[in-house]
N, C-alpha and C positions, 0 to 999 in steps of 0.2 A: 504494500500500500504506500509505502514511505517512496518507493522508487518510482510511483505510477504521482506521485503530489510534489515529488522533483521536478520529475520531465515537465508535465507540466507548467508548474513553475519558470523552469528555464526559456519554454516555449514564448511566454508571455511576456517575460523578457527581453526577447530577442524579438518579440512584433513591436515592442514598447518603443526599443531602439531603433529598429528602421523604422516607426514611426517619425521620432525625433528626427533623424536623419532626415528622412523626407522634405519636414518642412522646414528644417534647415539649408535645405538646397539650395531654395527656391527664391528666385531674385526678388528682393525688396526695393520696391520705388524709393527713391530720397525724395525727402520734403521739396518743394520749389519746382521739383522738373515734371513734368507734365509724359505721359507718355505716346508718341504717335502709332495708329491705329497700323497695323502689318497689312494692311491690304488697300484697294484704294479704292471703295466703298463709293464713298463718299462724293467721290471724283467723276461716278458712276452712275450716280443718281438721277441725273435730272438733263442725262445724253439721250436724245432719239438717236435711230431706231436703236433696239437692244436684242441681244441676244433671247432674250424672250420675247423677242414684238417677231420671229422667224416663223414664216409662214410652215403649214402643215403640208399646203400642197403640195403632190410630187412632184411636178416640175420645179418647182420652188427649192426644195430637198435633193433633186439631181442634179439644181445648178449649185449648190451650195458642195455637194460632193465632188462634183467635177472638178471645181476650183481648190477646192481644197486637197483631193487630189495632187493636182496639178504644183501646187506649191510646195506641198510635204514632197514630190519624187527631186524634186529639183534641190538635191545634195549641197549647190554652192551658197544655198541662202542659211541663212544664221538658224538658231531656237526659235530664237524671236519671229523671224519671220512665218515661221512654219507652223508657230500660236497665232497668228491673228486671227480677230473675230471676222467670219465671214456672214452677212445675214443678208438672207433673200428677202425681198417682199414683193410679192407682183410682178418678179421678173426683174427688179432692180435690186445689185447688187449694193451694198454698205461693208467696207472693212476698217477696221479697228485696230489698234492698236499700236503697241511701239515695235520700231525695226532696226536694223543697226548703220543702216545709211541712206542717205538720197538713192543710190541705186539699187538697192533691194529696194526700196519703196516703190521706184519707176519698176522696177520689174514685176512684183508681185500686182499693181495694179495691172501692166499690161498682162499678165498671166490670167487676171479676172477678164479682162476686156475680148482677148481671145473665145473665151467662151461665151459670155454675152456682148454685146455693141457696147464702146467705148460712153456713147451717152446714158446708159445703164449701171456704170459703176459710180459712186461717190467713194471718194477716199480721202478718210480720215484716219489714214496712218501719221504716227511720229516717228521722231527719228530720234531714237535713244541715245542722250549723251552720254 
């Protein structure tokens, strides 16, 4: 009984301690500094169109696969490029996002444009400094 109120013991212990541990870890704001939000919400808000405003239609959906396709096979373009937001509505395209130069910008537009008409695309890519 003694060895079964040990172990025990010890167990409770040792959850007690990586308890402490735990929230020990764990980074404490300082007074004064404020902290900025990890993602960019915010920034997000109140852009048409959105990745939720993406039409259900198929063709809508096939234009959005074809380009996106089209820009993930294409190896010389950065992460960045190869995330961008693509969103159809009505056959008009909208891309979003940051890229890592003037010429992946021009290009990933014209890679949209090739599959639908150049007056069909708007682009609101940046160019990540």
């Amino acid at each position: 009984m003694t060895l079964l109120s040990t172990a025990l013991r010890t167990t409770a212990a040792i959850a007690l301690c990586c308890c402490i541990h735990l929230n020990a870890s764990q980074p404490v704001p300082q007074s004064g500094t404020s902290q900025t939000a990890p993602d960019n919400s915010n920034q997000n808000k109140n852009q048409t169109p959105t990745a939720d405003n993406q039409s259900n239609v198929q063709s809508d959906r096939m234009t959005t696969a074809k380009i996106r396709k089209a820009i993930t096979s294409d190896k010389t373009l950065s992460t960045y490029a190869h995330n961008v937001k693509i969103i159809t509505l009505n056959g008009s395209v909208t891309l979003k996002g940051p890229v890592k130069s003037d010429e992946e910008k021009e290009k990933v537009a014209a890679m949209a444009a090739n599959i639908v008409s150049t007056d069909k695309v708007t682009d609101q890519l940046t160019v990540k400094p």
